[in-house]
Z-matrix of the N, CA and C atoms (Angstrom, degrees):
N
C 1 1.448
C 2 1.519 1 109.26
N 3 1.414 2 108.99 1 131.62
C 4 1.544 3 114.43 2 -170.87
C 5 2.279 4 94.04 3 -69.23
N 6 1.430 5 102.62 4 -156.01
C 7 1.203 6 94.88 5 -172.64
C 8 1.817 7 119.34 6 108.87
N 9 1.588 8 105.52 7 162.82
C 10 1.510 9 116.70 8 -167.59
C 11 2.162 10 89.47 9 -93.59
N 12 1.217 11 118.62 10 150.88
C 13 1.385 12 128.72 11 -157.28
C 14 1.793 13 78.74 12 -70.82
N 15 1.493 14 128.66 13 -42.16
C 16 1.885 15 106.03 14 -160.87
C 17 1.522 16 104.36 15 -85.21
N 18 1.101 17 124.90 16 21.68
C 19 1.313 18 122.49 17 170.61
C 20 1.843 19 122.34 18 -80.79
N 21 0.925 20 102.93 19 115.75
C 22 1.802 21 93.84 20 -176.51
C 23 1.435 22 110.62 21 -119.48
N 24 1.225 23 122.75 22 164.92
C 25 1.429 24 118.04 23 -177.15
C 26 1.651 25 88.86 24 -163.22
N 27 1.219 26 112.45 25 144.56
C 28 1.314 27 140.09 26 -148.58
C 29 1.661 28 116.68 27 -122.68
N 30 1.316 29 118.14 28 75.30
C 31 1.151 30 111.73 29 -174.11
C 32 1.701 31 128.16 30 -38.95
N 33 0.753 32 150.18 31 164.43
C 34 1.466 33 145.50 32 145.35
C 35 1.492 34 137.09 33 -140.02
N 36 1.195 35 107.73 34 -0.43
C 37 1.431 36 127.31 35 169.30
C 38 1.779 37 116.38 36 -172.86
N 39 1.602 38 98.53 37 152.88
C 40 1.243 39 92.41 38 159.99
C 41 1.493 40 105.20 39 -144.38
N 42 1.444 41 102.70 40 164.26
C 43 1.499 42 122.98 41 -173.09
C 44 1.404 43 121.31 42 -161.81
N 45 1.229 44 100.80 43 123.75
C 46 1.736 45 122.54 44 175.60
C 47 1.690 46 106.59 45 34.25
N 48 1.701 47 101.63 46 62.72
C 49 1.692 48 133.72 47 166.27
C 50 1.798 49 111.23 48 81.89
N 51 1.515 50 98.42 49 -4.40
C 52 1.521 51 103.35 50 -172.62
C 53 1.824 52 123.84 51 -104.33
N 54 1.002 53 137.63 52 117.09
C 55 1.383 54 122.44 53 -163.56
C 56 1.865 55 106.77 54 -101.13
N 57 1.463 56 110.40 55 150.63
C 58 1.118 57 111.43 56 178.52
C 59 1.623 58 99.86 57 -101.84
N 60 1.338 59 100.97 58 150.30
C 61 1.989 60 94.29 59 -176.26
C 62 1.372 61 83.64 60 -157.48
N 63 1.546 62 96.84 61 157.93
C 64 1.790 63 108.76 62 169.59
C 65 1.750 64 94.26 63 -128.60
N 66 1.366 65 94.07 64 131.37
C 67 1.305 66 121.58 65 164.70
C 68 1.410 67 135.04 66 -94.96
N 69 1.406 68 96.18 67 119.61
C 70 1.971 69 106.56 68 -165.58
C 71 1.894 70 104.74 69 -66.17
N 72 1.534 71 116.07 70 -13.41
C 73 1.351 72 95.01 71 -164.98
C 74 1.702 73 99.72 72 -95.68
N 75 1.516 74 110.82 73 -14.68
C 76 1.576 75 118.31 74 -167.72
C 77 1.617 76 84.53 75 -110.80
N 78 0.974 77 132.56 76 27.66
C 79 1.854 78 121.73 77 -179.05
C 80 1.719 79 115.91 78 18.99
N 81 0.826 80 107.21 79 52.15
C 82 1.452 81 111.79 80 -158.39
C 83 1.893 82 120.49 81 -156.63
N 84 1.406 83 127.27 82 140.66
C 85 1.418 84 124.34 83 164.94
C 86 1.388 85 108.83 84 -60.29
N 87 1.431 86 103.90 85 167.37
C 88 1.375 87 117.51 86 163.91
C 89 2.211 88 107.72 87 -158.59
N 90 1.129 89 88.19 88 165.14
C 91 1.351 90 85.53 89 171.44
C 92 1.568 91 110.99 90 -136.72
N 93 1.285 92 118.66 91 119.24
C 94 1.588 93 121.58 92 162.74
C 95 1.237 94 127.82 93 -126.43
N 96 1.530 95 114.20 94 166.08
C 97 1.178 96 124.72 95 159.04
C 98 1.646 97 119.52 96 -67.64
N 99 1.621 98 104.23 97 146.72
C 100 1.461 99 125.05 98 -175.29
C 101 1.496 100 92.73 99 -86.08
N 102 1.092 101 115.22 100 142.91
C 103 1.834 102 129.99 101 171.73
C 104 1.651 103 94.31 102 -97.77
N 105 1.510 104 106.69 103 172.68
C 106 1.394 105 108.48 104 -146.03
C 107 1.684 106 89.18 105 -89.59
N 108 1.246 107 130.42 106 8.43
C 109 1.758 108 106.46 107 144.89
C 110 1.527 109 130.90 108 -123.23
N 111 1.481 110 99.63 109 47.48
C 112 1.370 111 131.38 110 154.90
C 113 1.770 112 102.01 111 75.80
N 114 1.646 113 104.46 112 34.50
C 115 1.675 114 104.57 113 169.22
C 116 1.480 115 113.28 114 -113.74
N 117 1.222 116 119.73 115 -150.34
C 118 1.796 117 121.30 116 -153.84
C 119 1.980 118 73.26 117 -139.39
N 120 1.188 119 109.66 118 99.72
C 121 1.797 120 114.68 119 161.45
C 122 1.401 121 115.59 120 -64.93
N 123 1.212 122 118.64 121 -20.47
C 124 1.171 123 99.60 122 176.15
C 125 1.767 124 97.92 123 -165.03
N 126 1.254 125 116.22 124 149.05
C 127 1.605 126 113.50 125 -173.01
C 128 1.581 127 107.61 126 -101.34
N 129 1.400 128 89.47 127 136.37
C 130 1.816 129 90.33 128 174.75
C 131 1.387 130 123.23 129 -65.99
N 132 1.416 131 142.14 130 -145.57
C 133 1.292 132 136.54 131 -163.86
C 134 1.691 133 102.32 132 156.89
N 135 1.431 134 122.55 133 26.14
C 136 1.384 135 127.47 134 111.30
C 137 1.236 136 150.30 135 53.27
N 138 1.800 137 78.01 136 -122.36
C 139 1.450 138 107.91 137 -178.56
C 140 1.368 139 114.09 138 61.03
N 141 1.787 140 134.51 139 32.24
C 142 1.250 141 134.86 140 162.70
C 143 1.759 142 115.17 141 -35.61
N 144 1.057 143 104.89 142 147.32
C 145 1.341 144 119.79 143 166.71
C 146 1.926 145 96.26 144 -85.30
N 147 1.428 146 105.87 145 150.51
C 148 1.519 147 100.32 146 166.94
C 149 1.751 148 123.38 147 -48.42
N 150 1.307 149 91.79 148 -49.61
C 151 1.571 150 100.70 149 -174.35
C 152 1.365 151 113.62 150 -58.29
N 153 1.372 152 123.51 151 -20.98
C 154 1.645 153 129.17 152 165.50
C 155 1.549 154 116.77 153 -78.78
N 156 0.733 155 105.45 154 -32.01
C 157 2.108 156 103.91 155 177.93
C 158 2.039 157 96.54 156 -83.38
N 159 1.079 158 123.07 157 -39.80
C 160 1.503 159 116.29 158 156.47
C 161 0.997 160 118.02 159 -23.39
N 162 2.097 161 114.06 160 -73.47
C 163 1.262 162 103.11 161 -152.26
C 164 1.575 163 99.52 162 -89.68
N 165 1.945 164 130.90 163 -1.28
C 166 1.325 165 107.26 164 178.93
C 167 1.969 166 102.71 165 -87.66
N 168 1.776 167 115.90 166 -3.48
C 169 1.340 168 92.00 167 144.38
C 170 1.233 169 138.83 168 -82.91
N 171 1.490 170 128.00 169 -17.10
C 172 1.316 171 119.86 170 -145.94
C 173 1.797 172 95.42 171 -128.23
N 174 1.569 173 110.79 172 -13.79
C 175 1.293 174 110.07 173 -160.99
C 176 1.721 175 118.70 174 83.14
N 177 1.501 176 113.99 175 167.93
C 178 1.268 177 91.07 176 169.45
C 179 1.402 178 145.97 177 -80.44
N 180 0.970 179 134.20 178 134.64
C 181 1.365 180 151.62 179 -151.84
C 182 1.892 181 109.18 180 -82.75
N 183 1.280 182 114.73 181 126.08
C 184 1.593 183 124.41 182 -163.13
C 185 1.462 184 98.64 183 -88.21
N 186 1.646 185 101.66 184 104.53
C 187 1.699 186 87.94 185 -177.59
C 188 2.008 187 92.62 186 -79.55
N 189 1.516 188 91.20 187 149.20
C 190 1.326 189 113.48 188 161.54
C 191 2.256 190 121.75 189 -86.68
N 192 1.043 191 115.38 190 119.61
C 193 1.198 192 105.04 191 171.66
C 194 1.850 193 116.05 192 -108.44
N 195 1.076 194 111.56 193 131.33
C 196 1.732 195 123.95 194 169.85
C 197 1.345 196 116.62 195 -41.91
C-alpha cells in the first residue's frame, strides 16, 4: 500500500477479492480491491460510514418492522 509509514488501516473482512478496512488517517471504512499479491494499491479517502460499504456490497437492505 502506497502512503506516509504512520498510516494504518485495519483489515476486517474479506469478500469475493475485495477487503473491507477502516482507516485511522480518514477515520472512516472503505472497501477495495486486492491487487494480484493480495495488497490494497492504493487507499481510498472516503470516509464511509459502515452502513455505506454494506449496502455497495449487498445493495439495499429491506428493513423489517415488528
Amino acid at each position: 500500500m502506497t502512503g506516509s509509514p504512520s498510516e494504518y488501516v485495519y483489515v476486517v473482512a474479506e469478500y469475493q477479492g475485495k477487503v473491507l478496512y477502516w482507516s485511522d488517517v480518514e477515520d472512516g471504512w472503505e472497501l477495495q480491491s486486492l491487487n494480484s499479491t493480495g495488497g490494497i494499491t492504493e487507499r481510498g479517502s472516503n470516509q464511509f460510514e459502515l452502513k455505506h460499504v454494506i449496502v455497495q456490497l449487498f445493495g439495499q437492505l429491506e428493513v423489517r418492522s415488528k
